[in-house]
Structures are given as C-alpha cells and as structure tokens.
N, C-alpha and C positions, 0 to 999 in steps of 0.2 A: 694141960687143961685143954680141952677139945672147945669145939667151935662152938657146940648145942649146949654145953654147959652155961644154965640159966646165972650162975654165980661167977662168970668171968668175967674179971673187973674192967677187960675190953668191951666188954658190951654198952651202947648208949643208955641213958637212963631213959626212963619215963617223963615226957616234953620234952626231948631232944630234937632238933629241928634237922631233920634231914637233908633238904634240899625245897625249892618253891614248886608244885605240884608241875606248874606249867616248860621244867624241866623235863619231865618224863611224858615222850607222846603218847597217844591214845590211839589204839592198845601200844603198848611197850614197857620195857624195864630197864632200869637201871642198879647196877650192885653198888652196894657199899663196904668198907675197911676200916674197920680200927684196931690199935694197937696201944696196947698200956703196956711198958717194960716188955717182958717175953710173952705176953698175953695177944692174941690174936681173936678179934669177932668179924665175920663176914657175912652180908645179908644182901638181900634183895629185894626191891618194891617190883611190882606189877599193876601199870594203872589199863586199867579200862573206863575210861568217859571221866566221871566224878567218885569214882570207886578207886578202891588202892588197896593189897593185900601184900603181906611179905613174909619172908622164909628165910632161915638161916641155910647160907650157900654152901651148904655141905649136902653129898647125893647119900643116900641113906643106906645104898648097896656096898659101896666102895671110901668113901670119905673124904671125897676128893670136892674142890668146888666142880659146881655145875658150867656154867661155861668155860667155852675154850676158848681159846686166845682174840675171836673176834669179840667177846665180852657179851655175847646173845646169853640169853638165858629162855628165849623163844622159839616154836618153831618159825618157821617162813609164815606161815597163816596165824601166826601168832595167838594161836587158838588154844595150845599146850605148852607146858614148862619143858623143856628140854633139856637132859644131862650131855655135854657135847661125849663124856669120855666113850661110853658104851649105850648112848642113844635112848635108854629108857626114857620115859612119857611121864609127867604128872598133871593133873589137871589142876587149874589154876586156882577154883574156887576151896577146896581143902587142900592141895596137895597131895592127891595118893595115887599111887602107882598105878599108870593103865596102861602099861607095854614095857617090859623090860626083863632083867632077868631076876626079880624078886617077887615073892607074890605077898600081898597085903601090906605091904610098907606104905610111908608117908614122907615128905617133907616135915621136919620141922618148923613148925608157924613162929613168925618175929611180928608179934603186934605193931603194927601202926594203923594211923589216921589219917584223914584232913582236917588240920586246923587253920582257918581261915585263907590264904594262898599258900601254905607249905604241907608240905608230910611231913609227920611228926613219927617220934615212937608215942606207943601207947601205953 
C-alpha cells in the first residue's frame, strides 16, 4: 500500500490534531509519520503567517520522500517545496511542478486546517 493511497489505515483521520500551529514557524514546515502494523502515511504542513497547507511526502517523479536527511521540505527562501533527491521545485499554494524532470505533475494534497491553536487534518 503506497503512501497516496486515500484508504491507508496509516493515515490520520479527519480532526486529528497534528501539532499546535505555533510549532511550525512562519514561513516553514514541518513532516509527519504514521504507522498502523506494516502501513506507512507520511505528510507534510507548510505554514505561511495564519495559513497552513499539506501534501503527502512522496515526490511524484520518483516515490521517494521529499526531504533529505536535514528534514527541509523548503527551499532556502522558503518560497518553493523542494524534493532534496533530484531537486525538482513545486510551488507551495497547489503543489505542481515548476522545475524538474517531469512535466505537469503535482504533489499529492493532505488536507488540513487551523483549528483554534492547532493543525488539524481536515
């Protein structure tokens, strides 16, 4: 069962409290992991100010997570989603590919929110 897979029972449900907003700086990200039995879900939030968006941490060229061992999911300017394996670009507000070696692909989107001081799934 792959990572994108909407029915893996690794995945948070809907009002799962992620973490408290004020965990993840502005702009910044922070990944997350879960695991049911041999089931594996991994994601990621991206906050900007009072905004938060996320994507399931798989690169959609290769299938690998997106960050490398320093755990960034950002460039330096923190302006683009970065895949550290082979550098491809995604922009933050949908996820789709603006530099790499695939053309028209996307990130996979993981709904979340803010609810009250946390991220939540949505």
């Amino acid at each position: 069962m792959s990572r994108t897979d909407p029915s893996n029972p690794a995945r948070p449900a809907a009002g799962a409290i992620l973490c408290p907003l004020d965990e993840i700086a502005s702009p910044g990200s922070r990944g997350f992991r879960f695991r049911v039995e041999e089931a594996v879900f991994a994601g990621f939030v991206i906050r900007r100010g009072e905004a938060v968006v996320g994507y399931v941490d798989s690169c959609p060229h290769a299938g690998w997570p997106l960050a490398g061992p320093n755990g960034r999911f950002l460039t330096r300017e923190n302006d683009l989603i970065l895949c550290a394996g082979h550098a491809a670009l995604f922009r933050i507000e949908d996820g789709a590919m603006v530099a790499g070696p695939c053309q028209d692909v996307a990130l996979t989107p993981w709904p979340v929110r803010i609810q009250g001081s946390d991220i939540v799934v949505a």
